[in-house]
N, C-alpha and C positions, 0 to 999 in steps of 0.2 A: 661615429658609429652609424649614425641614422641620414649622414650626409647626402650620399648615392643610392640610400632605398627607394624603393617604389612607393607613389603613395599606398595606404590599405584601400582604395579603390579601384587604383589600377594592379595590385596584385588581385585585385579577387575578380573584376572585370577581365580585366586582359589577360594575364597569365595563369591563371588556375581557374577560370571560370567554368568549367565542366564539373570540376570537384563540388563548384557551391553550388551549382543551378540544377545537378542532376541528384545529390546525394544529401544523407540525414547527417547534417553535422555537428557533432559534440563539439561545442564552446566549453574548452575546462581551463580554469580560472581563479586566481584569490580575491574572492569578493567579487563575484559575475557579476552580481548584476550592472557593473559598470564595464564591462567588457562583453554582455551579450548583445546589450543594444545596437552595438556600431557591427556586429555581424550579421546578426538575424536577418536584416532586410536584405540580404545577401544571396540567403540562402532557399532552399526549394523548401526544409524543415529543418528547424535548429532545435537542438535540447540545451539545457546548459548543466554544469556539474562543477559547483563551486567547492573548492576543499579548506575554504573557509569554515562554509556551515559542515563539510563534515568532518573538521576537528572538533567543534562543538560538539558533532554525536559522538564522535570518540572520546574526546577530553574533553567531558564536563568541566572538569575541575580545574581548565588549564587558567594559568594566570592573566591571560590574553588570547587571542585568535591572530595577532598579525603572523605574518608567514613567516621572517627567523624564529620567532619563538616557537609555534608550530615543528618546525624544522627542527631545533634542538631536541624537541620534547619527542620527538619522532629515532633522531638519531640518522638524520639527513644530512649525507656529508656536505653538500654542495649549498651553504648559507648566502642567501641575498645579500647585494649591495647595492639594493636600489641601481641595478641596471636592468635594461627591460629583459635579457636575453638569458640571467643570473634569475631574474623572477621565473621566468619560463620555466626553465629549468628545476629549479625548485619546488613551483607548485607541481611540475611534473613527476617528482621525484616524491611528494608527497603523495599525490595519487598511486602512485605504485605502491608505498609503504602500506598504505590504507588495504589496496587489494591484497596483497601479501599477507600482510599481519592478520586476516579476517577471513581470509579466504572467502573472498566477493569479485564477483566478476565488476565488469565495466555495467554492465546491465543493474546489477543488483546494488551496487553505489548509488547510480542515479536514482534509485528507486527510496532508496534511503533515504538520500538526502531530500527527494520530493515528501516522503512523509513526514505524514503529523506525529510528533512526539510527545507524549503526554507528560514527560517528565522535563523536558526543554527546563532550563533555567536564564533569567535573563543577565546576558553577560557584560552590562556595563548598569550604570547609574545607579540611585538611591537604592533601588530593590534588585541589586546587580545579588544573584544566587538564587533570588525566591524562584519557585515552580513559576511561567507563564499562567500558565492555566489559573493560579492563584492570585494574581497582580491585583492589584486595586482596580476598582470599576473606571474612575476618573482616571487615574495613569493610566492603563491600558487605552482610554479615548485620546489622552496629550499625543500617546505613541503613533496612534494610528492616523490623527491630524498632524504629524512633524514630520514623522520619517517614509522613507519613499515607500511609495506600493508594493515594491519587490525585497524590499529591506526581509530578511532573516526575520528578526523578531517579527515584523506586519504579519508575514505570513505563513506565520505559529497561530498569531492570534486571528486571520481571516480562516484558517483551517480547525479550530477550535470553536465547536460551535457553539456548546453550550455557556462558553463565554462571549463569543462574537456577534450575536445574536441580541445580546442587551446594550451593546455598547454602541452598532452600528449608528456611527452619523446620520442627521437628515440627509446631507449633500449625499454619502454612499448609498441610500435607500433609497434615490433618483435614481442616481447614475447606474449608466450598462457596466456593470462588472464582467469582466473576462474571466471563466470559467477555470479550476484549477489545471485541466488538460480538456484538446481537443480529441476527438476518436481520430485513429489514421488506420493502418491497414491489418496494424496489431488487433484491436479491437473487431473490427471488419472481420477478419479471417479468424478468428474465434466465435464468431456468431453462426458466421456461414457451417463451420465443423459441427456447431453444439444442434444447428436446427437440423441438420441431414443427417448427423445419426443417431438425433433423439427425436425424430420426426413421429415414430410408429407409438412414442410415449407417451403414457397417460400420468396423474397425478394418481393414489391409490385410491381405488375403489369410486374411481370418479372417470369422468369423461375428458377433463381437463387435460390438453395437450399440457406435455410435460416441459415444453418451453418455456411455461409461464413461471415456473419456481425457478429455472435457472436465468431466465431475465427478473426474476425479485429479489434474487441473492446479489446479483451484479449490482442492481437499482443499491441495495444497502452496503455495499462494499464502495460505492461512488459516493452517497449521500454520505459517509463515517471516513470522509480523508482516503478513499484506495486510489492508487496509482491504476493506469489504462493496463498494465500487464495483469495487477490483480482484480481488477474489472474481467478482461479477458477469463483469466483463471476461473472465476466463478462461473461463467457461461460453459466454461468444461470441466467444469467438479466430480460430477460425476462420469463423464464419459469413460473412463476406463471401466468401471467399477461396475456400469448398465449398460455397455456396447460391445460390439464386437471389437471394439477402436484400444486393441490393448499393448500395439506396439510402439512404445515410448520414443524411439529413433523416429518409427512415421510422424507419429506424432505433434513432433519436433520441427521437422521437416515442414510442417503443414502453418505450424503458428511460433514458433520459434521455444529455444530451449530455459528461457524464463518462466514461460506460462507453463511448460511441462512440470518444471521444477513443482510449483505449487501444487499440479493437481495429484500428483505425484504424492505430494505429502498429504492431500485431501482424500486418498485413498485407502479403505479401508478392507478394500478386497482385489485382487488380479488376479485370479482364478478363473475359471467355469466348469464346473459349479462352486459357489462359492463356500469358506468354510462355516461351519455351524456361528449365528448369531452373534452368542452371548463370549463365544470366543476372538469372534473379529471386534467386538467394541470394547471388550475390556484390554484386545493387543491397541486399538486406538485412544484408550484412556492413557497408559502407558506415552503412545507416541506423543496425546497431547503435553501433557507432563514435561518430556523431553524437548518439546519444541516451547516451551512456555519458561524453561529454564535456562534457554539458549542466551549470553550475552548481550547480542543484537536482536531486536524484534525479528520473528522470523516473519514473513509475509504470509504465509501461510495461513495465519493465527485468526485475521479478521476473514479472510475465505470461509474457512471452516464456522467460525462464529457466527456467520449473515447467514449460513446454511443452514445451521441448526435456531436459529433467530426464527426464520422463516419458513420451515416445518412445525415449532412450537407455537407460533404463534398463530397456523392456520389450524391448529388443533384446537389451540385454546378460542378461536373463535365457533369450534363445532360445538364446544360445550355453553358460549355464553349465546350464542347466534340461533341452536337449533336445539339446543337444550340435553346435549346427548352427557352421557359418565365417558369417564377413561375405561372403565370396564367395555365400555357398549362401540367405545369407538376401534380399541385395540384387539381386536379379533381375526382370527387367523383360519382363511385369507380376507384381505388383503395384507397384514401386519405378519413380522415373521416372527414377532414375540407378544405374549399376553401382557396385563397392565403392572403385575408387579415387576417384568425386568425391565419394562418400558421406564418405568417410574425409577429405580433401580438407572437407567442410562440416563435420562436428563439430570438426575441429581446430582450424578457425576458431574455431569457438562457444566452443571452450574457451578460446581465446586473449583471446577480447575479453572475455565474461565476466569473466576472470579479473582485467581492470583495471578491474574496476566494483566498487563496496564493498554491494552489494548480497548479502545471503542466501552470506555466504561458503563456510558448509556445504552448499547445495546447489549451488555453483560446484565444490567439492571431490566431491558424489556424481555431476555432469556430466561431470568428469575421469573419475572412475574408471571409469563405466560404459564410455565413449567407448576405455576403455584395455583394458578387457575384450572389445569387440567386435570391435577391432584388433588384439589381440594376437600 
C-alpha cells in the first residue's frame, strides 16, 4: 500500500508545497498530538483538531476514546482496521458526525476542543471518572511529570488554574512555557476594528478612552482559558451595541464570522436609539439563561462574564478606593438607571452566572464586587 508513496517530506516539499507554506492548516487527527508534530514544521500556521479529545467532550461517558469504539458509538459506518487510509477515513467521518450532530462549524470544534472544561473527567487509571479539577494534588503532579506536554489530560490541568498553580514543578517554574495560543491576524484585525470605532470612547463619566475596558475584558477572557476568537470577541463586545458598526455581514467580512457569532450574542441592543433599559436587560437575562442551558458551552458565556467582571469590579473599586455609595455613583447621566435596578441587574447576573460551570473564579470575583457596591 505504502510501497510506491512519496515520502511525507517530499509530498509536502515537492508536491503540494504551496498548500503548506502559503496557508493555515488544520491537522485533524485521532490522538494529534502524534500526528501534529511531523506537520507543523511544515507549514506557514498549523492548528490541530483531535476527535479524540472531542469524543471526550461529547461522550463523557464513553467506555473508551480509541477510534472503533468512537465510531460505533457515533454510528460511523466506515470502522477501522488499523490501515492508515481506513483511520483517515474514519477520524474524518467522525469529525463530520461531531459538526452534524451539534451543529458546529469547523471553527467552533476547534475552539471546543481548545477549551478548558471544568467538568473534564479523567479517562483512564485509578481516578478514571473523578472531575480533573478534583484529582488529588500528588497524582495530578505523577500526571504532569509522565505524560507528554500536549497529552489531553496535561492540558486540562496546565489550563486549570486554580489547580495548576499549586502543583506546578520546580523544573516547569524555570522553564519557558509556550503560551496556550499565539495572536495571528484574528486577534490583529479585531483590535485594529475595536480601537477605530471606539476611538471617540470614553469610560462613563470619566475621561478614560474606552479601549481600556475592552482590552480588560480581552486580558480576563485570555487569563480564564479563552481561545484567540473569544479573545478577539471581547475587544468587539460592544461594537455593535455603541457604534455605528451595526452591519453583521460587514462585520464579518472585516474579522471573520466566529467572532461575529459571539458578539452577536454579547448584544444587548441593535437599534438607534436604543430600547428603554430595564427592557433590554431583563430580554438579556432571558438570553443568558438560554445560552447557560445550551448542551455545549456556548463561547459566548465567559465574553459576557469578563464584561460584566470588569464593569463591577471598577465600580466596586469607586466605592472602596474613593469612598463613594451605589447611590452616589449611579446617577443619571452618566448611568441610564438609578441604584435600585442597577442592584436589581447585577443580582441577576450573579444568580445565572452562578449556574454556568464556566470561569467559577471570576463568577466568585462578580459576587464579590457586586457585594461591595451594595453593601
Amino acid at each position: 500500500m505504502v510501497k510506491d508513496a512519496p515520502t511525507l517530506d517530499d509530498f509536502i516539499t515537492v508536491q503540494h508545497a504551496d498548500k503548506f507554506r502559503n496557508s493555515n492548516v488544520l491537522v485533524v487527527a485521532h490522538n494529534a498530538k502524534f500526528d501534529y508534530p511531523m506537520f507543523a514544521p511544515y507549514c506557514a500556521h498549523a492548528t490541530q483538531l483531535c476527535t479524540m479529545n472531542l469524543g471526550r467532550k461529547f461522550y463523557p461517558a464513553a467506555p473508551s476514546y480509541k477510534l472503533g469504539v468512537l465510531a460505533k458509538i457515533c454510528g460511523v459506518h466506515k470502522v477501522p482496521t488499523h490501515r492508515a487510509l481506513d483511520d483517515v477515513e474514519t477520524s474524518f467521518a467522525l469529525l463530520q458526525h461531531f459538526a452534524t450532530a451539534n451543529s458546529l462549524s469547523i471553527s467552533e470544534l476547534i475552539e471546543l476542543e481548545q477549551a478548558v472544561d471544568p467538568d473534564a473527567v479523567m479517562p483512564f487509571g485509578k481516578h478514571k471518572g473523578t472531575k480533573i479539577v478534583d484529582l488529588p494534588k500528588d497524582y495530578a503532579i505523577w500526571l504532569i511529570n509522565t505524560l507528554d506536554k500536549d497529552d489531553w489530560v496535561v492540558r486540562q490541568l496546565r489550563n486549570t488554574p486554580d489547580l495548576y498553580i499549586g502543583i506546578r514543578t520546580e523544573a516547569e517554574m524555570t522553564e519557558k512555557l509556550m503560551p496556550n495560543w499565539q495572536p495571528t491576524d484574528i486577534f490583529l484585525d479585531a483590535f485594529k476594528v475595536a480601537a477605530e470605532k471606539h476611538k471617540d470612547g470614553v469610560r462613563k463619566g470619566t475621561t478614560i478612552p474606552y479601549i481600556s475596558h475592552l482590552l480588560a475584558v480581552s486580558a480576563l477572557v485570555i487569563e480564564f482559558g479563552g481561545t484567540e476568537v473569544q479573545a478577539g470577541a471581547a475587544l468587539l463586545h460592544d461594537v455593535i451595541e455603541d457604534t455605528d458598526l451595526k452591519d453583521t455581514f460587514f462585520l464579518a467580512a472585516l474579522v471573520g464570522p466566529e467572532i461575529v457569532k459571539i458578539v452577536v450574542a454579547c448584544t444587548d441592543a441593535f437599534e438607534d436609539p436604543k430600547p428603554p433599559w430595564r427592557e433590554r436587560k431583563e430580554k438579556y437575562i432571558v438570553h443568558l439563561q438560554e445560552m447557560i442551558a445550551e448542551p455545549v458551552t456556548n463561547a459566548a458565556l465567559l465574553v459576557a462574564l469578563a464584561d460584566k467582571v470588569h464593569n463591577a469590579e471598577t465600580t466596586a473599586n469607586m466605592v472602596l478606593l474613593e469612598g463613594l455609595t451605589a447611590k452616589q455613583i449611579f446617577i443619571n447621566p452618566p448611568f441610564n438607571a438609578g441604584v435600585d435596578e442597577q442592584k436589581w441587574w447585577y443580582t441577576s447576573l450573579v444568580a445565572e452566572f452562578s449556574k454556568s460551570t464556566v470561569a467559577p473564579k471570576l463568577v466568585e470575583r462578580l459576587d464579590r464586587a457586586v457585594k461591595v457596591i451594595f453593601k
